[in-house]
mmCIF entry with sequence, helices, sheets and N, C-alpha, C, O atoms, coordinates in Angstrom:
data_MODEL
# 
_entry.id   MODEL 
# 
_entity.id                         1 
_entity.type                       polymer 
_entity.pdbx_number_of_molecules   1 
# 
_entity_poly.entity_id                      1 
_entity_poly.type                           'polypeptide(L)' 
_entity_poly.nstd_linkage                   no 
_entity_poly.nstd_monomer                   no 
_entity_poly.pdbx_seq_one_letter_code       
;(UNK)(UNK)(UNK)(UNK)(UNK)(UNK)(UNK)(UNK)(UNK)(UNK)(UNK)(UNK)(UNK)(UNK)(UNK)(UNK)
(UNK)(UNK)(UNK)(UNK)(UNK)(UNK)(UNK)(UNK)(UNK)(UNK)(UNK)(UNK)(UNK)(UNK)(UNK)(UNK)
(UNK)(UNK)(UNK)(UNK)(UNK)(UNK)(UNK)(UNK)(UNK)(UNK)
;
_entity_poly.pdbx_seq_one_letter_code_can   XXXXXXXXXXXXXXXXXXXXXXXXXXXXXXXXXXXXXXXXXX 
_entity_poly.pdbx_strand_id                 A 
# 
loop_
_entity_poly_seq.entity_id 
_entity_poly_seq.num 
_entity_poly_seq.mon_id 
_entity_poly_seq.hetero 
1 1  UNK n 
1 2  UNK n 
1 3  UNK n 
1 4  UNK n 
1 5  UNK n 
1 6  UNK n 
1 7  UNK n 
1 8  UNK n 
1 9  UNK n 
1 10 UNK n 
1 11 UNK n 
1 12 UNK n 
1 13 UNK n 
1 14 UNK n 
1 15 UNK n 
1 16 UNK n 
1 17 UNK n 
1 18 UNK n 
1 19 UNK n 
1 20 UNK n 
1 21 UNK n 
1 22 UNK n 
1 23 UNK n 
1 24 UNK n 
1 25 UNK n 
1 26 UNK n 
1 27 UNK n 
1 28 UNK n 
1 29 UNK n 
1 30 UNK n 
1 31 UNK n 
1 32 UNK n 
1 33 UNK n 
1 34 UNK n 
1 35 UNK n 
1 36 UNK n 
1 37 UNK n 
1 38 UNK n 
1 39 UNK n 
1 40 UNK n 
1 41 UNK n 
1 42 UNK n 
# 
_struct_asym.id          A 
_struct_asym.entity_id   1 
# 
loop_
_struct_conf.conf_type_id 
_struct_conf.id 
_struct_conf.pdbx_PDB_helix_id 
_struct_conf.beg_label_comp_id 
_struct_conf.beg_label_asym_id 
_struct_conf.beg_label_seq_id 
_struct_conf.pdbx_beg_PDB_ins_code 
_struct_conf.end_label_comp_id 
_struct_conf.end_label_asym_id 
_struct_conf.end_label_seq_id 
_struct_conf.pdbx_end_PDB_ins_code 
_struct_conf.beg_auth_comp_id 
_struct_conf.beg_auth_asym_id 
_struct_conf.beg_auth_seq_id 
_struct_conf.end_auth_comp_id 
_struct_conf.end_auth_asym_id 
_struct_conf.end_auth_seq_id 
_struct_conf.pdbx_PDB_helix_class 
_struct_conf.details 
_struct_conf.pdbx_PDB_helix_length 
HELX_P HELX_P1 AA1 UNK A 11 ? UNK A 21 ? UNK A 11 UNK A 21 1 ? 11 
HELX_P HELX_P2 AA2 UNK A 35 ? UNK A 40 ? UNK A 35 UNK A 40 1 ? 6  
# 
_struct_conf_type.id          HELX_P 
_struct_conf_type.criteria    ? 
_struct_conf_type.reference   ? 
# 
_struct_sheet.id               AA1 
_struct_sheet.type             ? 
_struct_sheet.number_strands   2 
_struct_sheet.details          ? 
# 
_struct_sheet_order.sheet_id     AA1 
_struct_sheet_order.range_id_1   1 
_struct_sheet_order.range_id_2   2 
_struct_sheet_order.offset       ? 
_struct_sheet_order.sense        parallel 
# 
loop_
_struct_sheet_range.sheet_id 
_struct_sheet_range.id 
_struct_sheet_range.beg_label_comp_id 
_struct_sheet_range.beg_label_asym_id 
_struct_sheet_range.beg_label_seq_id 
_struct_sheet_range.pdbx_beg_PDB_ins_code 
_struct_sheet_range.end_label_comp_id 
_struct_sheet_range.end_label_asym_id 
_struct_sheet_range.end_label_seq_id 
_struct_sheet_range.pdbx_end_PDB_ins_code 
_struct_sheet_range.beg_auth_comp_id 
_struct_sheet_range.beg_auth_asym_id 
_struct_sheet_range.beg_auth_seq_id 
_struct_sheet_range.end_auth_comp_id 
_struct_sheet_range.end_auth_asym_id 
_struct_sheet_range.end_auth_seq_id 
AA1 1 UNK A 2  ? UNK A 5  ? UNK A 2  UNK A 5  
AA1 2 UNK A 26 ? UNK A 29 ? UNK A 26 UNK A 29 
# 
loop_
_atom_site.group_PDB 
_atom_site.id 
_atom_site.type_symbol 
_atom_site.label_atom_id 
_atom_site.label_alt_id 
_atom_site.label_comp_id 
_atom_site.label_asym_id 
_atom_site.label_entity_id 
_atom_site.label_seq_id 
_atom_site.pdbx_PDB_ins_code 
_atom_site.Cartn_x 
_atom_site.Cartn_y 
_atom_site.Cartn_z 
_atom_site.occupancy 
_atom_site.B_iso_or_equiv 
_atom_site.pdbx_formal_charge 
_atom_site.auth_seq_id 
_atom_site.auth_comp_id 
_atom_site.auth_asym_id 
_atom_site.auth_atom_id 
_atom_site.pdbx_PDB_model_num 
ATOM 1   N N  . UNK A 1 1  ? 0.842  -1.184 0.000  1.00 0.00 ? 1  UNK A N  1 
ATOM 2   C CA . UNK A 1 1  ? 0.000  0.000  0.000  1.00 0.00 ? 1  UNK A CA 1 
ATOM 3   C C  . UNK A 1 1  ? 0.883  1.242  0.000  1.00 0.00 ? 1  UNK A C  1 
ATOM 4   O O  . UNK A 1 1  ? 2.056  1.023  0.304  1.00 0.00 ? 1  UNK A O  1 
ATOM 5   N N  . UNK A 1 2  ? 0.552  2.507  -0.282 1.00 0.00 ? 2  UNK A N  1 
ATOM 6   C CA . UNK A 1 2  ? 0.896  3.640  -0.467 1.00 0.00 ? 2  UNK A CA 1 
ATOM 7   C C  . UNK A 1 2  ? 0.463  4.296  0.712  1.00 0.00 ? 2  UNK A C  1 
ATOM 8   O O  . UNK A 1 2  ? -0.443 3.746  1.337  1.00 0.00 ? 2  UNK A O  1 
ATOM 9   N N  . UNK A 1 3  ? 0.976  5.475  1.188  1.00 0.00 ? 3  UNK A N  1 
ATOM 10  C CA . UNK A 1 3  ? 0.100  6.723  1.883  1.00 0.00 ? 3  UNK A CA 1 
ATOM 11  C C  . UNK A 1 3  ? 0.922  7.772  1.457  1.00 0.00 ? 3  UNK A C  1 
ATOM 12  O O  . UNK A 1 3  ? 2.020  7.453  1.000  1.00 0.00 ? 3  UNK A O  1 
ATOM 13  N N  . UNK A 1 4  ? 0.584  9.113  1.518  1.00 0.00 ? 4  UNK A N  1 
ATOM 14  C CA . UNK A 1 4  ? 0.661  10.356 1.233  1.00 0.00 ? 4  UNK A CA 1 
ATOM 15  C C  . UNK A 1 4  ? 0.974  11.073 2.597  1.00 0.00 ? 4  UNK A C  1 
ATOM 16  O O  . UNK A 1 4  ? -0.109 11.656 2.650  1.00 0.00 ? 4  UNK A O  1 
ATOM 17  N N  . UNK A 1 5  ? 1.345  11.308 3.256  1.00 0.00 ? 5  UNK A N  1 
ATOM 18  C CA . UNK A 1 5  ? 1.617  12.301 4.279  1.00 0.00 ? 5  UNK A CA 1 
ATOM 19  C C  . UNK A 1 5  ? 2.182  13.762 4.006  1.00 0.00 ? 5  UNK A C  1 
ATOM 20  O O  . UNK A 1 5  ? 3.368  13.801 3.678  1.00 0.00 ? 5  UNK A O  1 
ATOM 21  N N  . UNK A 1 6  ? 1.428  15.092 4.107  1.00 0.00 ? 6  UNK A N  1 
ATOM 22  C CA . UNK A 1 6  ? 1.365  16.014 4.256  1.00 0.00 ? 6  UNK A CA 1 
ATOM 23  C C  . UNK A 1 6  ? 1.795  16.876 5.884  1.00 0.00 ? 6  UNK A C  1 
ATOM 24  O O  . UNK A 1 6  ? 1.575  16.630 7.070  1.00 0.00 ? 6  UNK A O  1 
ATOM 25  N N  . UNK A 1 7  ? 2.377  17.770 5.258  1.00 0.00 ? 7  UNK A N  1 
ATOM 26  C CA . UNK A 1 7  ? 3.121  18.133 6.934  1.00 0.00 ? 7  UNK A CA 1 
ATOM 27  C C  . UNK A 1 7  ? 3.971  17.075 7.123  1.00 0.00 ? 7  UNK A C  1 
ATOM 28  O O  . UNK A 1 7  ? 4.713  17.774 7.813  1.00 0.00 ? 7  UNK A O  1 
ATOM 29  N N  . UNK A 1 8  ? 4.384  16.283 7.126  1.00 0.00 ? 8  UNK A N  1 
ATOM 30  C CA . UNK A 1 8  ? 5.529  14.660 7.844  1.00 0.00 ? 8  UNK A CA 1 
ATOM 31  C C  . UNK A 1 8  ? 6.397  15.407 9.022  1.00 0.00 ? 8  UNK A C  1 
ATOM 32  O O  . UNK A 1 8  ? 6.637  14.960 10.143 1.00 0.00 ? 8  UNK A O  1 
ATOM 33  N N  . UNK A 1 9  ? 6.824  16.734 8.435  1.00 0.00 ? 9  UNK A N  1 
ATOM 34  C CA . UNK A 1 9  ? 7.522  16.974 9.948  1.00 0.00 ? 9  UNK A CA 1 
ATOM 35  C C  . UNK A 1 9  ? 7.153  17.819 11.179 1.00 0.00 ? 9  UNK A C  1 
ATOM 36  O O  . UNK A 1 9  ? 7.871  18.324 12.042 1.00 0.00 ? 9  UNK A O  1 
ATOM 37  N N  . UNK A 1 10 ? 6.053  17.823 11.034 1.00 0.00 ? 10 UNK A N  1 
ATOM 38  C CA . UNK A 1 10 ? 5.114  18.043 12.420 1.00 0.00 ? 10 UNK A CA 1 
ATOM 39  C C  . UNK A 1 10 ? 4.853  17.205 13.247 1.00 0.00 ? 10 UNK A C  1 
ATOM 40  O O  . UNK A 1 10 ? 4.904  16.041 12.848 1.00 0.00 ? 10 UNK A O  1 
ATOM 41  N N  . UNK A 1 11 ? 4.607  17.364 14.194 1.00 0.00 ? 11 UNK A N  1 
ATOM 42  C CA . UNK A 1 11 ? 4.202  16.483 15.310 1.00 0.00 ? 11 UNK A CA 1 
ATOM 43  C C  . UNK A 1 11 ? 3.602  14.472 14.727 1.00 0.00 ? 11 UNK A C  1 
ATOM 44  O O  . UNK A 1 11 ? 4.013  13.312 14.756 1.00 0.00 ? 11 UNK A O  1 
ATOM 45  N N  . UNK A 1 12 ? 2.128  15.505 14.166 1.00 0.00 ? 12 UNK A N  1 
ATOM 46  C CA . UNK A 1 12 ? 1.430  14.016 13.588 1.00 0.00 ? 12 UNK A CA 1 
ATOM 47  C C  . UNK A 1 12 ? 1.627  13.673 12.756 1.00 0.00 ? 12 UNK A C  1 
ATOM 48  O O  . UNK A 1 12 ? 1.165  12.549 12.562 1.00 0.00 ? 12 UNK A O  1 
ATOM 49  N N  . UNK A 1 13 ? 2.340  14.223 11.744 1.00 0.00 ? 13 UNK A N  1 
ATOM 50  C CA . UNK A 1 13 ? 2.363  13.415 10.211 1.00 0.00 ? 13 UNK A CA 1 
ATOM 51  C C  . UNK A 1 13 ? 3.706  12.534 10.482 1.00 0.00 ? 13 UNK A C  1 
ATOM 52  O O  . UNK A 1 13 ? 3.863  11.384 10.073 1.00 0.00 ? 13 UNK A O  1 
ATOM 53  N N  . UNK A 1 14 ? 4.767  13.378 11.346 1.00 0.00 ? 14 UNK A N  1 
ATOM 54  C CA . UNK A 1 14 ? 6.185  12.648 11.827 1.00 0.00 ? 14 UNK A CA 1 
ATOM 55  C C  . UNK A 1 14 ? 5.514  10.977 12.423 1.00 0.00 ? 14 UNK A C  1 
ATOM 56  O O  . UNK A 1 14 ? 5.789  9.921  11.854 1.00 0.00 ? 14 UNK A O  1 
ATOM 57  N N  . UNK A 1 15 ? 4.586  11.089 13.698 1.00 0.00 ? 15 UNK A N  1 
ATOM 58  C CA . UNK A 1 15 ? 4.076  9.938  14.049 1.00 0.00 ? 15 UNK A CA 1 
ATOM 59  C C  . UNK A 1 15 ? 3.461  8.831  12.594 1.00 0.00 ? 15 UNK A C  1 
ATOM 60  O O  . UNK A 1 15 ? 3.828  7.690  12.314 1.00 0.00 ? 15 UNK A O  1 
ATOM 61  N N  . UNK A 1 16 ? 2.514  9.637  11.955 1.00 0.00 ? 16 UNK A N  1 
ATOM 62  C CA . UNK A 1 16 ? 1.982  9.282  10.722 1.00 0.00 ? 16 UNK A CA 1 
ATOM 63  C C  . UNK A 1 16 ? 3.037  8.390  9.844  1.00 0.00 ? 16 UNK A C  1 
ATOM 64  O O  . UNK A 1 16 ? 2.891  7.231  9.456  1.00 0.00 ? 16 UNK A O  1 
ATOM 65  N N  . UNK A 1 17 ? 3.987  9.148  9.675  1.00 0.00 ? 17 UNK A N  1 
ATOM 66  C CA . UNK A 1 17 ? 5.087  8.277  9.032  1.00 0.00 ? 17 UNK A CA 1 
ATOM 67  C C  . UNK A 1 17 ? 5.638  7.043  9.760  1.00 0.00 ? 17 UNK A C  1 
ATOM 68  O O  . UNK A 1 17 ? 5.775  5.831  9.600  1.00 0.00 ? 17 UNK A O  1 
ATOM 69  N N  . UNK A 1 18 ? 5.848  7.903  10.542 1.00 0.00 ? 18 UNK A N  1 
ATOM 70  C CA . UNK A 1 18 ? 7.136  6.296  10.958 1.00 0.00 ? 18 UNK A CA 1 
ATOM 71  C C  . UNK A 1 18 ? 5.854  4.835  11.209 1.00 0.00 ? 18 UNK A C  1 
ATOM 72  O O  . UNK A 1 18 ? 6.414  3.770  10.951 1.00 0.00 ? 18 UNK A O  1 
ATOM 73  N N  . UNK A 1 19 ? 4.606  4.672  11.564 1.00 0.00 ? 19 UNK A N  1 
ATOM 74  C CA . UNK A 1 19 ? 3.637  4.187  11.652 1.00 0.00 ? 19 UNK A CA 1 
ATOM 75  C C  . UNK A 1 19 ? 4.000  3.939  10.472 1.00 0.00 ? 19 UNK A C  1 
ATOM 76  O O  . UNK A 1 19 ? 5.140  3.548  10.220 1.00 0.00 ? 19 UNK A O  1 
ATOM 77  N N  . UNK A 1 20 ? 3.247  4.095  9.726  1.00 0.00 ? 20 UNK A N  1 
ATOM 78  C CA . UNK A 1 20 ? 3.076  3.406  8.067  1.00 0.00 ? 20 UNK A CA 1 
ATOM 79  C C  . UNK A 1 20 ? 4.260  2.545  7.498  1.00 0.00 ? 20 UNK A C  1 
ATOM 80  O O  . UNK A 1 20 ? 4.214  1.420  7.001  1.00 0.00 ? 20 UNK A O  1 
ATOM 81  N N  . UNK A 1 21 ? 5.311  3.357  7.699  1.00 0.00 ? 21 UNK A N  1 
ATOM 82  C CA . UNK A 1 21 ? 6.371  2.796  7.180  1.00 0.00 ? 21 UNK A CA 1 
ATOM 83  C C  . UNK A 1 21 ? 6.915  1.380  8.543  1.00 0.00 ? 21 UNK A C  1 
ATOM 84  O O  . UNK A 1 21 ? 7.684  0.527  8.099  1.00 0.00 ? 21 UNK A O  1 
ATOM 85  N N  . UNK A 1 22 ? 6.543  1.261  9.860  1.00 0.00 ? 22 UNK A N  1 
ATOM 86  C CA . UNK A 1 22 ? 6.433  0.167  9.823  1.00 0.00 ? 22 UNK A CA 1 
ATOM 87  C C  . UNK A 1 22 ? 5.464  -0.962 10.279 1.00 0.00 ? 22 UNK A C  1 
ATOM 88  O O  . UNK A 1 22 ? 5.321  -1.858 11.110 1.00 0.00 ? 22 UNK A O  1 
ATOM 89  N N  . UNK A 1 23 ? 4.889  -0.349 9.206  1.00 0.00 ? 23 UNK A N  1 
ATOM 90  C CA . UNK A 1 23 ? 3.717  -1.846 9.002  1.00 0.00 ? 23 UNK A CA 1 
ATOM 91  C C  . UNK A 1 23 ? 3.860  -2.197 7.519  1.00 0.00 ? 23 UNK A C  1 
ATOM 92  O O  . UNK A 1 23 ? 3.297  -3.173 7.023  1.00 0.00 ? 23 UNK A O  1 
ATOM 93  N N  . UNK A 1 24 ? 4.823  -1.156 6.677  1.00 0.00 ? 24 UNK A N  1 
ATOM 94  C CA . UNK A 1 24 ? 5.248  -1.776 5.597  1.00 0.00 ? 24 UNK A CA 1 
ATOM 95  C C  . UNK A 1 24 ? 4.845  -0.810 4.083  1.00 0.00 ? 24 UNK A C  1 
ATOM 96  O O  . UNK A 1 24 ? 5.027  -1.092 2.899  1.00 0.00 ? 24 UNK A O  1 
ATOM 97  N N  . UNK A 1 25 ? 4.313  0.253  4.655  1.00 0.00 ? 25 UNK A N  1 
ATOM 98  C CA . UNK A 1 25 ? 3.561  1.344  3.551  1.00 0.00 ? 25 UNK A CA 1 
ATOM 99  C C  . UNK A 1 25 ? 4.612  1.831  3.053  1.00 0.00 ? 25 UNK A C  1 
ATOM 100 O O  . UNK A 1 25 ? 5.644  2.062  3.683  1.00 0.00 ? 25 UNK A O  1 
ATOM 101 N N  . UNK A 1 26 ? 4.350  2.106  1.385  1.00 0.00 ? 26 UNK A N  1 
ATOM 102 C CA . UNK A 1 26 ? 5.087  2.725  0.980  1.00 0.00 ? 26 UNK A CA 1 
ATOM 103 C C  . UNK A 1 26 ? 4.742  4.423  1.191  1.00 0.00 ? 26 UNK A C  1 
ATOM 104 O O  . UNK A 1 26 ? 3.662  4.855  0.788  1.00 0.00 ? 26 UNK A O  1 
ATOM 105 N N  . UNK A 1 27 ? 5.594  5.197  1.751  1.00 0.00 ? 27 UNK A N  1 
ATOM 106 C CA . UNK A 1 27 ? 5.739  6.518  2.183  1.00 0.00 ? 27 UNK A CA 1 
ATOM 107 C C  . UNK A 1 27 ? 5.915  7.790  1.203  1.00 0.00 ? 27 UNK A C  1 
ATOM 108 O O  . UNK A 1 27 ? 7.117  7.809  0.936  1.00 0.00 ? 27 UNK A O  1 
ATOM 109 N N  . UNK A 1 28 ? 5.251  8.900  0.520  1.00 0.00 ? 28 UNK A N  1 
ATOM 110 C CA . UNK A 1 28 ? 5.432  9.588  -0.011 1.00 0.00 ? 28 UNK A CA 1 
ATOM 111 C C  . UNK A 1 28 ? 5.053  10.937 1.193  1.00 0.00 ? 28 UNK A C  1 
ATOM 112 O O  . UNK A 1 28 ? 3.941  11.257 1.613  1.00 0.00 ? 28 UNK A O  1 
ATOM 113 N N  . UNK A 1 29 ? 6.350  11.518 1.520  1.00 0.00 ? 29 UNK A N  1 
ATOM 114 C CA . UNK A 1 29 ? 6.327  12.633 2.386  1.00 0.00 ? 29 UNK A CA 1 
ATOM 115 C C  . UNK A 1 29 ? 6.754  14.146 2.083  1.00 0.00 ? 29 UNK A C  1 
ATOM 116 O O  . UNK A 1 29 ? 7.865  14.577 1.773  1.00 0.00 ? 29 UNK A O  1 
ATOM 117 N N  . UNK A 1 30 ? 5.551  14.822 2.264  1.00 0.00 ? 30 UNK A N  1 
ATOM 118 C CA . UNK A 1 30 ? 5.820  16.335 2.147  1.00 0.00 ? 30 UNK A CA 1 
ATOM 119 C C  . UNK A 1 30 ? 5.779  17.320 3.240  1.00 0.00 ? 30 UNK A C  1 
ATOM 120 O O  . UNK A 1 30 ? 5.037  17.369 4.221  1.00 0.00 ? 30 UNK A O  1 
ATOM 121 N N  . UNK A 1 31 ? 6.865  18.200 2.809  1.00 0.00 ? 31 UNK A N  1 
ATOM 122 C CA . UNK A 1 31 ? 7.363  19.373 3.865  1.00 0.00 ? 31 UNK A CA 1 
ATOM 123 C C  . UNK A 1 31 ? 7.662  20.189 3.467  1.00 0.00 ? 31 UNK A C  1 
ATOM 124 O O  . UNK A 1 31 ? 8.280  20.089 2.407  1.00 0.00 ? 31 UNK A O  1 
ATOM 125 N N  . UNK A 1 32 ? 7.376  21.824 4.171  1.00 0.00 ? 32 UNK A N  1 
ATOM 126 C CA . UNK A 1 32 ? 7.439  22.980 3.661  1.00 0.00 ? 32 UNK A CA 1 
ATOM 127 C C  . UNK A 1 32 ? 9.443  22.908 4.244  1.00 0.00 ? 32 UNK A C  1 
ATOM 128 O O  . UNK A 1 32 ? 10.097 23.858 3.815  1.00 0.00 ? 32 UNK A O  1 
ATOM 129 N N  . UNK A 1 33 ? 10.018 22.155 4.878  1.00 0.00 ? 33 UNK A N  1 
ATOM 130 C CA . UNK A 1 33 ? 11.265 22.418 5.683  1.00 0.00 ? 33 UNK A CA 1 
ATOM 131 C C  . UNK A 1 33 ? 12.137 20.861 4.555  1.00 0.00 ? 33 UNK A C  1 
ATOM 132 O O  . UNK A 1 33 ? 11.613 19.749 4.503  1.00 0.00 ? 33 UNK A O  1 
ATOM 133 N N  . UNK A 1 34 ? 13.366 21.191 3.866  1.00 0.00 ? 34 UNK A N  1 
ATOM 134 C CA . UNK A 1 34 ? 13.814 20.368 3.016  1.00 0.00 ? 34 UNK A CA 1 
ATOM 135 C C  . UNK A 1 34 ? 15.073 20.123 4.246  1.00 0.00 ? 34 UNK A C  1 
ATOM 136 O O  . UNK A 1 34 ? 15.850 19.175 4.133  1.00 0.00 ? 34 UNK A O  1 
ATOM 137 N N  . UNK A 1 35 ? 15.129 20.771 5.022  1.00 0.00 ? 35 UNK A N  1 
ATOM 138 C CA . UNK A 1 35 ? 16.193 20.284 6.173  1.00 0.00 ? 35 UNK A CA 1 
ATOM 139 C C  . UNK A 1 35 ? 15.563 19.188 7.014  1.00 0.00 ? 35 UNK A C  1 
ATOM 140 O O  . UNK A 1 35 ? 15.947 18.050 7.283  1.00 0.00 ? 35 UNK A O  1 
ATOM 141 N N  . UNK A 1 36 ? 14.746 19.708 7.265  1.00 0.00 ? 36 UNK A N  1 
ATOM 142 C CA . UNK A 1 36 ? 13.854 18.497 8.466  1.00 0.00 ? 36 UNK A CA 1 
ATOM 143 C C  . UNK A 1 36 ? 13.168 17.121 7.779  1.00 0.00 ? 36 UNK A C  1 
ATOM 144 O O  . UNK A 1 36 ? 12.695 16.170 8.402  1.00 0.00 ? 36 UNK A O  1 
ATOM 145 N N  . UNK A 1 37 ? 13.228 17.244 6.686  1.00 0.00 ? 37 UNK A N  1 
ATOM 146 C CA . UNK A 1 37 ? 12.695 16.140 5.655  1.00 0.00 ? 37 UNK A CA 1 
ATOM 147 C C  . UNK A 1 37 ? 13.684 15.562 5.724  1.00 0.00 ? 37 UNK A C  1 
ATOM 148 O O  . UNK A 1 37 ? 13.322 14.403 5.924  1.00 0.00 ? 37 UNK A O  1 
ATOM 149 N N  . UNK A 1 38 ? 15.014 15.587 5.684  1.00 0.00 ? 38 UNK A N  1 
ATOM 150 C CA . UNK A 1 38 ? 16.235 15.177 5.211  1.00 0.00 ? 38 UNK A CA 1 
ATOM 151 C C  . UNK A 1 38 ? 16.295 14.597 6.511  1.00 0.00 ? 38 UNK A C  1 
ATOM 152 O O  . UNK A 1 38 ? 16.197 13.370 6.505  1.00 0.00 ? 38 UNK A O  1 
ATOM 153 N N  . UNK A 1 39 ? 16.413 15.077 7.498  1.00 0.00 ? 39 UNK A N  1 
ATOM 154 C CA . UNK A 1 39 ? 16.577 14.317 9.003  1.00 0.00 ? 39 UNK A CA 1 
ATOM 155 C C  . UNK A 1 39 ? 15.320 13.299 9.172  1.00 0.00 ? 39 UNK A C  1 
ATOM 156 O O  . UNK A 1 39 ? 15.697 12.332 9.834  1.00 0.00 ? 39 UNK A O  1 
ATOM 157 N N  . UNK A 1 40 ? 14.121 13.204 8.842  1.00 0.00 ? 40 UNK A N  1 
ATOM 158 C CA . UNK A 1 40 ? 13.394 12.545 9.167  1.00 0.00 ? 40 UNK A CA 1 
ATOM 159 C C  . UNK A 1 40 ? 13.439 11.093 8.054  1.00 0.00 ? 40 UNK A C  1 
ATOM 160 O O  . UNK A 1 40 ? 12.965 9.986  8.308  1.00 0.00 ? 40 UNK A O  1 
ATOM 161 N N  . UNK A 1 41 ? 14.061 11.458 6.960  1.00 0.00 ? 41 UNK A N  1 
ATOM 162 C CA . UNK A 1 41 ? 14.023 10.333 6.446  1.00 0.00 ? 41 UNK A CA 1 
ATOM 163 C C  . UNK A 1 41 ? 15.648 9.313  6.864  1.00 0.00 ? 41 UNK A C  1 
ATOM 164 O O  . UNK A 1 41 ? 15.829 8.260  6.253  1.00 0.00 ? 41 UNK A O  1 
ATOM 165 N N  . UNK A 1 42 ? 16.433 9.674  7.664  1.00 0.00 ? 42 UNK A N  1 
ATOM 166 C CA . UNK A 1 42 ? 17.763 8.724  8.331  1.00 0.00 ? 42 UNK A CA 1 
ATOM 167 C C  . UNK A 1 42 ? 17.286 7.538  8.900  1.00 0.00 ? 42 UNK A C  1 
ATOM 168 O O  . UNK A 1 42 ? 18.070 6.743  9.418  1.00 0.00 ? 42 UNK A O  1 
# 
């Protein structure tokens, strides 16, 4: 499966992500911050 997460590095979409990704979702994540995207995806 896919999900879309909007905001990812806020509070809930950060939770949102790491959730999805492990139960096995494939993750497409957006952020107004290309620094904090970069840290959240390590």
């Amino acid at each position: 499966m896919k999900a879309l997460v909007l905001g990812a590095t806020g509070g809930m979409g950060f939770a949102l992500v790491q959730e999805w990704v492990s139960r096995g979702f494939d993750v497409v994540a957006f952020s107004r911050s290309k620094h904090k995207l970069k840290t959240l995806c390590r």
